[in-house]
C-alpha positions as CSV (number, residue, x, y, z in Angstrom):
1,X,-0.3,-34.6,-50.4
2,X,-3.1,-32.3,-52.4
3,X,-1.1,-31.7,-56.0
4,X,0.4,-34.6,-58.1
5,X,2.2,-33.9,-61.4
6,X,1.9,-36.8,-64.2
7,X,3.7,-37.3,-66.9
8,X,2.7,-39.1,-69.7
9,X,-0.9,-37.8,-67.9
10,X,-2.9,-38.8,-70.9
11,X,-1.6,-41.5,-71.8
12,X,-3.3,-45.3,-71.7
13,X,-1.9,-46.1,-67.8
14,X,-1.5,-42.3,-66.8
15,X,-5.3,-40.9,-67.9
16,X,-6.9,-43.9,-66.2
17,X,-5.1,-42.5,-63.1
18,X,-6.0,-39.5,-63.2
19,X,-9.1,-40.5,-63.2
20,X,-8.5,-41.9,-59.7
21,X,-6.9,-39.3,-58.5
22,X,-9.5,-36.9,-59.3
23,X,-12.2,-38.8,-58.1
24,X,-10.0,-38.9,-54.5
25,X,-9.8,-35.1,-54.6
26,X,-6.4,-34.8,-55.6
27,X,-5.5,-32.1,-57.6
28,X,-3.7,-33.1,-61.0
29,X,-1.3,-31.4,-63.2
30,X,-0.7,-32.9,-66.5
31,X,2.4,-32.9,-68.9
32,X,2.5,-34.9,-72.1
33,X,4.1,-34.2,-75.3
34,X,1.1,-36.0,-77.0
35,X,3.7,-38.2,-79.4
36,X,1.2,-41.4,-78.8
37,X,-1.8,-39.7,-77.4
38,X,-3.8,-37.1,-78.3
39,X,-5.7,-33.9,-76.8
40,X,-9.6,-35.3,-77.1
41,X,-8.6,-37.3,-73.5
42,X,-8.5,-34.5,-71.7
43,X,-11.7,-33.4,-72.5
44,X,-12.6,-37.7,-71.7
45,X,-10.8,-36.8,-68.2
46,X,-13.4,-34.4,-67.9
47,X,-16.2,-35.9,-68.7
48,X,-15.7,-38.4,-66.5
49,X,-15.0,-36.9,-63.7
50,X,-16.7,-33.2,-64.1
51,X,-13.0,-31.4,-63.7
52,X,-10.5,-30.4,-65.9
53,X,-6.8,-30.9,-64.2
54,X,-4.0,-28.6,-65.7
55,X,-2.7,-29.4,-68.7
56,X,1.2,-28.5,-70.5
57,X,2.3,-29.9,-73.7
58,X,5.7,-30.2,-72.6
59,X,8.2,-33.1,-73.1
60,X,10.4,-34.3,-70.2
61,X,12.9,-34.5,-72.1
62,X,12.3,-30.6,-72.4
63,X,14.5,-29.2,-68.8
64,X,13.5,-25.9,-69.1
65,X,10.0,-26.1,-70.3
66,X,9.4,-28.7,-67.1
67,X,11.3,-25.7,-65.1
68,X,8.6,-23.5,-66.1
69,X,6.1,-25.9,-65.1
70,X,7.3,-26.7,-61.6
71,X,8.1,-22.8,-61.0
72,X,4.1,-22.1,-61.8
73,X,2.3,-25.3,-59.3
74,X,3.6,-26.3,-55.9
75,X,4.1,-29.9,-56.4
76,X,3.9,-32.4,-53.7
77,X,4.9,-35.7,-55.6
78,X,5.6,-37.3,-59.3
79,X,4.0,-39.9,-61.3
80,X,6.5,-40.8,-64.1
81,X,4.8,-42.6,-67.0
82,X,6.3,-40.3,-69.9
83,X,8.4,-43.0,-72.0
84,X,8.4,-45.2,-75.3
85,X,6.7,-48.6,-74.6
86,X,6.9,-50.5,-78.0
87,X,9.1,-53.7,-77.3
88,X,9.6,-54.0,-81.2
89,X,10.2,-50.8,-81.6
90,X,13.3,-50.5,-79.1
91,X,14.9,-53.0,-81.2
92,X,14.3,-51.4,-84.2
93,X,15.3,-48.0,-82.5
94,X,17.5,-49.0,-79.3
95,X,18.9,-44.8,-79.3
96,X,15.1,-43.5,-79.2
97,X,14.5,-45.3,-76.4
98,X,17.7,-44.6,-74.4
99,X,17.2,-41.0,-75.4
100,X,14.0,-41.1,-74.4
101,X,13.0,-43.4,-71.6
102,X,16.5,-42.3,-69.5
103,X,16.8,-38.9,-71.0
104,X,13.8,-38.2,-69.7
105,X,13.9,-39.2,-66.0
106,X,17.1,-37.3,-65.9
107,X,15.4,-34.1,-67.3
108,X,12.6,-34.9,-64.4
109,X,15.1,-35.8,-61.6
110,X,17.0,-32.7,-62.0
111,X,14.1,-30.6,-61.8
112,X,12.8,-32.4,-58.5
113,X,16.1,-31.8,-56.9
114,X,16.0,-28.1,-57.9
115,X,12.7,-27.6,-56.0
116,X,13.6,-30.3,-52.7
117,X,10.5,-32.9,-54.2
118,X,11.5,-36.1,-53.4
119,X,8.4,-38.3,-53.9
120,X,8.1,-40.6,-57.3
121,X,5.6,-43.1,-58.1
122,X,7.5,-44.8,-61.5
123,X,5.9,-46.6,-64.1
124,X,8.2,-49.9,-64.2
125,X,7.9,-53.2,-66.2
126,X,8.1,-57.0,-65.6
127,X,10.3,-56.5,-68.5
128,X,12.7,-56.0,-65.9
129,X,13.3,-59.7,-65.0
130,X,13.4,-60.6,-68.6
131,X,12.9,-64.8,-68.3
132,X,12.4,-65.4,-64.9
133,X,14.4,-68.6,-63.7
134,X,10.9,-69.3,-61.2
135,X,7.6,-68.4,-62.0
136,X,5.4,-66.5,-60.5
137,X,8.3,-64.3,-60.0
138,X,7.9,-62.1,-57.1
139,X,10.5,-58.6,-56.4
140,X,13.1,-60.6,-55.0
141,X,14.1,-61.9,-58.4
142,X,17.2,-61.2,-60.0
143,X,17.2,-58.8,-62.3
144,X,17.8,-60.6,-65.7
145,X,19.7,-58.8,-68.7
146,X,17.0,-57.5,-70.5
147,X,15.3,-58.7,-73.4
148,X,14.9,-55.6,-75.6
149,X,16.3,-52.0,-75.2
150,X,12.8,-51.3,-73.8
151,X,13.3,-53.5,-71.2
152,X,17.2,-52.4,-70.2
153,X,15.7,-48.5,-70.2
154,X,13.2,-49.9,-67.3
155,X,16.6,-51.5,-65.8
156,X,18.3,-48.6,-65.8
157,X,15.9,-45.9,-64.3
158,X,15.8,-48.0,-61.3
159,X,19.3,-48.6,-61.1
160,X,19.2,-44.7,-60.8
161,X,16.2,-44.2,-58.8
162,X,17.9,-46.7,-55.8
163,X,21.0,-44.7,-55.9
164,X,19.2,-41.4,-54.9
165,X,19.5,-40.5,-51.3
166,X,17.2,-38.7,-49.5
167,X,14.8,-39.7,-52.8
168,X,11.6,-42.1,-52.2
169,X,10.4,-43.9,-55.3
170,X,8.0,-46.7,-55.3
171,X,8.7,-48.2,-58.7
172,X,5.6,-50.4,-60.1
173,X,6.6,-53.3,-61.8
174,X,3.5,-53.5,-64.3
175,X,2.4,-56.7,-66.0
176,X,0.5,-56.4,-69.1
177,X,-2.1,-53.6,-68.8
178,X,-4.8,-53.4,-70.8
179,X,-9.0,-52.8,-70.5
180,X,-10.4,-49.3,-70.4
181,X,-12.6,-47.3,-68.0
182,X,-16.1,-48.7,-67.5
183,X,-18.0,-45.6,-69.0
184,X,-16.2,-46.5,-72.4
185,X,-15.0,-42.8,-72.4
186,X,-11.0,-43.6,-72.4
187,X,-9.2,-46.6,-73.0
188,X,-5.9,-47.8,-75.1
189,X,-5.6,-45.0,-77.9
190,X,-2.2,-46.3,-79.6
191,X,-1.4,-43.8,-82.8
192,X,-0.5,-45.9,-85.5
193,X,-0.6,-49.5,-85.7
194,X,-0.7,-51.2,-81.7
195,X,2.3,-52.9,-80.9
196,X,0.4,-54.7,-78.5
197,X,-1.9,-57.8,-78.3
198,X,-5.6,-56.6,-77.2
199,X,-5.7,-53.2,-78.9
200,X,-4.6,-54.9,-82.7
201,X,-7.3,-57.6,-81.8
202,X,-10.2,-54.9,-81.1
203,X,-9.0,-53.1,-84.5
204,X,-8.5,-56.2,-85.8
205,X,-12.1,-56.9,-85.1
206,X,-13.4,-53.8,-85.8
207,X,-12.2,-54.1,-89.3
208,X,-9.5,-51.4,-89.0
209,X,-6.5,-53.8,-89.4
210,X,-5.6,-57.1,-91.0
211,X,-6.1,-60.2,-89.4
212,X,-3.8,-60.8,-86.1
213,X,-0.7,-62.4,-86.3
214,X,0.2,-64.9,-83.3
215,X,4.0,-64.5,-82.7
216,X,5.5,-67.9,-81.9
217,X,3.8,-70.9,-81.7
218,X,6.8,-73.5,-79.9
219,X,6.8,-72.1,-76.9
220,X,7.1,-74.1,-74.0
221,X,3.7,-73.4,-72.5
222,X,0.3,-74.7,-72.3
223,X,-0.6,-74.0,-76.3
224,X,2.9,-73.2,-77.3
225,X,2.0,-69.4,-77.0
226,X,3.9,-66.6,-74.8
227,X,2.0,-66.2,-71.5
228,X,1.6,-62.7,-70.1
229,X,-0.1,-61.6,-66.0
230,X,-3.2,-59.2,-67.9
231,X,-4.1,-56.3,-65.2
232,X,-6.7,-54.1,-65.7
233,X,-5.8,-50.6,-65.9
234,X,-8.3,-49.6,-63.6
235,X,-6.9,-52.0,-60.8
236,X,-3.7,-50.7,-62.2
237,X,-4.5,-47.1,-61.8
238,X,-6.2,-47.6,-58.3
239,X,-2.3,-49.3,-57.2
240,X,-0.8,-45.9,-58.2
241,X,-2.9,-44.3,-55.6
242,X,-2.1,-46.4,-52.9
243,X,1.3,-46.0,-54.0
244,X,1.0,-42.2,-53.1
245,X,-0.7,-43.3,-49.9
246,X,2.6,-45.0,-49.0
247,X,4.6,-42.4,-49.7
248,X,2.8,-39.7,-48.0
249,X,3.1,-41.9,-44.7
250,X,6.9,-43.0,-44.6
251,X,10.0,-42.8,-46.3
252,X,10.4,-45.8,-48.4
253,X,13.6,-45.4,-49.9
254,X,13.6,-47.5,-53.3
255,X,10.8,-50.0,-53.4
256,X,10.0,-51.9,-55.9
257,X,5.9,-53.5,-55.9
258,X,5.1,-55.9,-58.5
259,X,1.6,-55.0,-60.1
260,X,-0.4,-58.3,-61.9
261,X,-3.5,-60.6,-61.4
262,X,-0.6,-63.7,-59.9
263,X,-2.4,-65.4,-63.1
264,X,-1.0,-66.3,-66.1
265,X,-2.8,-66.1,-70.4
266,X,-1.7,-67.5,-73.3
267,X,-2.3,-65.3,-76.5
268,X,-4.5,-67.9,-78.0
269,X,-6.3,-68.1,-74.7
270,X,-6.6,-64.3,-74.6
271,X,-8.0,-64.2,-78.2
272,X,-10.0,-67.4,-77.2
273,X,-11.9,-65.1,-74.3
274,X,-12.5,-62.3,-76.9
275,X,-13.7,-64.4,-79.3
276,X,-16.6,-65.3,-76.7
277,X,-17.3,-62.1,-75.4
278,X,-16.9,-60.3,-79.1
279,X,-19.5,-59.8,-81.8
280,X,-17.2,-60.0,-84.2
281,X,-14.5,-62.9,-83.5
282,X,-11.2,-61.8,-84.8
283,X,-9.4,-63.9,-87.4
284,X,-5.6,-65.0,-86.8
285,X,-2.8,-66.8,-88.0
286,X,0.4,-68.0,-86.8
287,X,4.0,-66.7,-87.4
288,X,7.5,-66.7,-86.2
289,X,8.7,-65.6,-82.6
290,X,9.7,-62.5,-82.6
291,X,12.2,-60.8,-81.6
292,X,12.6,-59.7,-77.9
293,X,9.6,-61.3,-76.6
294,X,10.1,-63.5,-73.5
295,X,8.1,-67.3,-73.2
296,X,6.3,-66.6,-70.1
297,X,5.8,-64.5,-66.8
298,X,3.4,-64.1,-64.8
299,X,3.4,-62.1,-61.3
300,X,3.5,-63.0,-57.2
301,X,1.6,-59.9,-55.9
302,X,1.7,-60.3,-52.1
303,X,4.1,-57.5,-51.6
304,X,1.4,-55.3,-53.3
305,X,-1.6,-56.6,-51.1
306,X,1.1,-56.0,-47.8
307,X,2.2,-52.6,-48.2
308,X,-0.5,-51.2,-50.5
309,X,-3.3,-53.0,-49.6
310,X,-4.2,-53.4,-52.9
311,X,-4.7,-56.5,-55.1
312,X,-6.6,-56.8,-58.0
313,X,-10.7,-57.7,-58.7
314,X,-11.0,-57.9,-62.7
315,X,-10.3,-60.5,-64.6
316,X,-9.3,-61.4,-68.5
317,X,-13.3,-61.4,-69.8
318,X,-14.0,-58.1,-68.2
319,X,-11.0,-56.8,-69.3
320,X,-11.2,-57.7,-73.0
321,X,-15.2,-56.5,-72.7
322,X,-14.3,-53.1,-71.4
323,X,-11.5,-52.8,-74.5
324,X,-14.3,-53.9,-76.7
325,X,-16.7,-51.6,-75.5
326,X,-14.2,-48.6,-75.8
327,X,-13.0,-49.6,-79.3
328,X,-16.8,-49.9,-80.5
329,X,-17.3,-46.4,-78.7
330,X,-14.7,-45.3,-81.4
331,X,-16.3,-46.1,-85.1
């Protein structure tokens, strides 16, 4: 396989990837709507790795706009990472997300089976187990009712993806990404305020936001606070390669690959780690749970290592000191 399409291309998850693709010759075409990114990344992409891949601001959502796109590049497989990712904000605005997050890989799926592509790499979530009953949960776990309409989107694009026949999806059950790329050129750019944990603590630091709030504090856990598997997105990025790898070789059918570290961080341990690798320790205080967020989960990531032969190689401090970097890169 040369040509890859992404969606959601430069995005957090999907630029780092291109990234990697680029840098293993692939050749990359982009579409993203830009509703939580913005242009400057493809000119990062570039920078980085010295070509520019085709770019469409198109939403998937969009049928005949991604017809237009698919009738101008010969395509050999999909990345899907176009969808709404806020966990708060699909309670807030359950409909948005549907619309959205299904919408959208039924725009996408229609198109593929218009031009006989049947090759998907899809950006999935552990959200998808909701509280596991045993931890580390591996792919063999039930599949929980989800905690948050976020969550049940994830659900029910797989439910789709395993009905397909003839369709090969390896569907990569993420853990919680975050990091950015070592040269500090792209990271996390969330418009808005973050919805997530280490990009409100760099602002947070950084003095672009308030101090952090920590979300529940009676869990049952180590410190009382949620524990979440952090993966770099550079590890996570590299996995979406040897994802295409796998495809390119057999037919998989629907497979689902957990993607995490196999270790588990509390939210005060995570801001504990910043707060020794930062040069400006971020202030918090402690609130209520909130609403759709799940105690603890953390990944088993054999499968990965088996049929990818990929496992991760950064852990939390380098993580948090790459986000760093990137944030500082940014005032």
């Amino acid at each position: 396989m040369k040509r890859i399409l992404v969606t959601g291309g430069l995005g957090y998850i999907g630029s780092h990837t291109v990234v990697e693709l680029l840098n293993r010759n692939y050749e990359v075409v982009i579409v993203d709507n830009l509703s939580n990114t913005n242009l400057s990344v493809l000119d990062g992409i570039e920078s980085i790795t010295k070509e520019k891949p085709l770019f469409y601001q198109v939403d998937v959502c969009d049928t005949d706009a991604l017809r237009k796109v698919f009738s101008e590049n010969i395509v050999d497989a999909v990345i899907h990472f176009a969808a709404f990712k806020a966990v708060g904000e699909s309670v807030e605005s359950p409909l948005k997300y549907y619309m959205n997050n299904v919408g959208g890989l039924l725009s996408l799926l229609a198109v593929l089976e218009e031009c006989n592509i049947n090759k998907m790499v899809f950006s999935s979530s552990c959200t998808v187990y909701g509280q596991p009953g045993k931890l580390p949960v591996d792919e063999s776990a039930e599949i929980q009712k989800a905690e948050s309409p976020y969550g049940d989107t994830k659900i029910q694009c797989e439910k789709i993806l395993e009905t397909l026949p003839d369709f090969n999806t390896v569907s990569l059950r993420y853990f919680n990404p975050t990091g950015a790329h070592d040269s500090g050129i792209i990271g996390e750019l969330p418009l808005g305020v973050p919805n997530n944990l280490v990009p409100f603590m760099t602002q947070s630091a950084a003095g672009l936001r308030g101090g952090l709030v920590v979300y529940g504090t009676d869990y049952n856990t180590i410190d009382g606070t949620c524990i979440r598997d952090y993966i770099h997105v550079v590890d996570l990025a590299l996995a979406h390669v040897k994802a295409l790898e796998l495809l390119e070789n057999e037919d998989t059918g629907f497979e689902p690959i957990n993607i995490g570290t196999g270790n588990g961080s509390s939210v005060l341990e995570v801001i504990q780690t910043f707060n020794k690798i930062s040069d400006f320790p971020v202030s918090y205080t402690l609130g209520a749970r909130r609403k759709g967020d799940i105690e603890k989960v953390w990944a088993k990531a054999n499968k990965a290592k088996e049929l990818l032969g990929w496992e991760a190689t950064r852990d939390l401090e380098d993580m948090l000191k790459t986000s760093w970097a990137w944030q500082k890169s940014l005032l």
